[in-house]
C-alpha positions in Angstrom: 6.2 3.5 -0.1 7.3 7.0 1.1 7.8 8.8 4.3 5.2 10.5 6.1 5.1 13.0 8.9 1.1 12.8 9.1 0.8 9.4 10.1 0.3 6.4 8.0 -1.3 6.7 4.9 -2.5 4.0 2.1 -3.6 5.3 -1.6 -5.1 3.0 -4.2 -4.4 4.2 -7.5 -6.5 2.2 -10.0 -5.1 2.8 -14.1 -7.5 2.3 -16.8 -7.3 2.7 -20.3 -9.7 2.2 -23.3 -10.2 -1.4 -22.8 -10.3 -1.6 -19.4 -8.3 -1.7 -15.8 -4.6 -1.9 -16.5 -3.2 -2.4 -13.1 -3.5 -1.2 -9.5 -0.5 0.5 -7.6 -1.0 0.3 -3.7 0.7 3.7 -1.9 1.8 3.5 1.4 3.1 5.8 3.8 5.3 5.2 6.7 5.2 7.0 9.5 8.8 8.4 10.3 7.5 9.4 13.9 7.7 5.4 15.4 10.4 3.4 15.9 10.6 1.0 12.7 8.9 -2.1 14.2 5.6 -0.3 15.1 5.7 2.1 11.8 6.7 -1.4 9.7 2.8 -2.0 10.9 0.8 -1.0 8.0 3.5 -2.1 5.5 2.9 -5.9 6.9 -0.3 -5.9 6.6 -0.7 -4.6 3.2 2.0 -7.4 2.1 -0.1 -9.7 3.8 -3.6 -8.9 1.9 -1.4 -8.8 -1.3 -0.3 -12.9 -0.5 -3.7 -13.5 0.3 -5.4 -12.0 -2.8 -2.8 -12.9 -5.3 -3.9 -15.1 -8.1 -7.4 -14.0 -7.6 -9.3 -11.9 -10.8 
């Protein structure tokens, strides 16, 4: 998570090496322009896909 002035932003960075996928990191930015409950927003809902995917291959 970091700060952002253009809005809210989400990056998936995928890492692979010679075998394979290693890991996914999910980057999100927050929009500093909203008050913390509406900019908190995107944040939720990428918490809640995590819970709801976790576990899954």
């Amino acid at each position: 998570m970091h700060p952002s002035v253009d809005g809210a932003v989400h990056r998936t960075l995928h890492v692979r090496g010679p075998r394979g996928l290693l890991g996914v990191i999910e980057v999100l930015g927050i929009d500093t322009g909203l008050d913390p409950a509406a900019a908190s927003l995107p944040l939720q809902r990428v918490i809640a896909d995590f819970v709801e995917t976790a576990g899954r291959p």
